[in-house]
N, C-alpha and C positions, 0 to 999 in steps of 0.2 A: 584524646579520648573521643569517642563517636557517639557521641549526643543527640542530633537532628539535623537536618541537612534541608534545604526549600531548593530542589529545581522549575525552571520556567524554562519555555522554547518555546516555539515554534516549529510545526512539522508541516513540510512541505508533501505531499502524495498526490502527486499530478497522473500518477498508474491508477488513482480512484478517484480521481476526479474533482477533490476537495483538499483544503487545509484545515488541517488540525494546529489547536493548540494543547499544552499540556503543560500541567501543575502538579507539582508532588512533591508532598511535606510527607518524610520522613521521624518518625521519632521512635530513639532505643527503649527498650524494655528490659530491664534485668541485666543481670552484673555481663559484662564483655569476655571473650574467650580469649586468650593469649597462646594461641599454641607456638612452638618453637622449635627448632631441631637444627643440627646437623650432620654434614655426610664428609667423612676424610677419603680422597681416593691419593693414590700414588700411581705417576708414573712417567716415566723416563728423568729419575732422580729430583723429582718435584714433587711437593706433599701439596697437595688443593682442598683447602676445608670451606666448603660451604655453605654458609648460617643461613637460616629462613626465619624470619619474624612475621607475625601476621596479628592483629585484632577483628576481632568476628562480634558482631553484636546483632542478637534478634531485636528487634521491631513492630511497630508498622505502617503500611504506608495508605495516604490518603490522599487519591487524585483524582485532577478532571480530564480527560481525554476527552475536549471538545470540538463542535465546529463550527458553535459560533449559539447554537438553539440545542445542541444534545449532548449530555453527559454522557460518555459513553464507559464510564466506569464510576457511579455511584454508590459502590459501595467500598469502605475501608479493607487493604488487602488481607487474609485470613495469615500469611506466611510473608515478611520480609526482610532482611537482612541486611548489614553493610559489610564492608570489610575493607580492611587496609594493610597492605604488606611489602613487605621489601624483603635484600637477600643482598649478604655480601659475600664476596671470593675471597682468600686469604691463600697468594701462592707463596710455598716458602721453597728454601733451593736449601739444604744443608751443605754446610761445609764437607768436604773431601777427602 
């Protein structure tokens, strides 16, 4: 389930001259979306179904994009999202 997530790094931008570091807590808001589907195609005597899972949950996120004296995003983000997804293939071959 997608709950809250903390990334840290470091960013290297030597095309501006400085390094950045950057901080960002994540935290979901409201129930998760589960969308899901599949697609059957046939061909050349092979059936291929292809399942798609995904969890989508709104948010928001709170970071420092700094360089050491300036925040450069002080305020919490108004729109952010996580998501998590996968997909499997199931080929089948019928008998003859």
């Amino acid at each position: 389930m997608l709950t809250a997530t903390v990334l840290t790094c470091a960013i290297d931008a030597p095309d501006f001259c400085m390094n950045l570091a950057l901080h960002v807590v994540w935290t979901g808001d409201g129930r998760a979306l589960r969308p899901h589907g599949a697609d059957v195609t046939r061909s050349g005597g092979f059936i291929y179904v292809q399942e798609s899972r995904s969890e989508i949950r709104f948010g928001t996120a709170v970071a420092t994009v700094s360089d050491g004296e300036t925040n450069y995003t002080p305020e919490p983000s108004f729109l952010a999202f996580m998501t998590n997804s996968g997909s499997n293939v199931l080929v089948i071959r019928p008998d003859r």
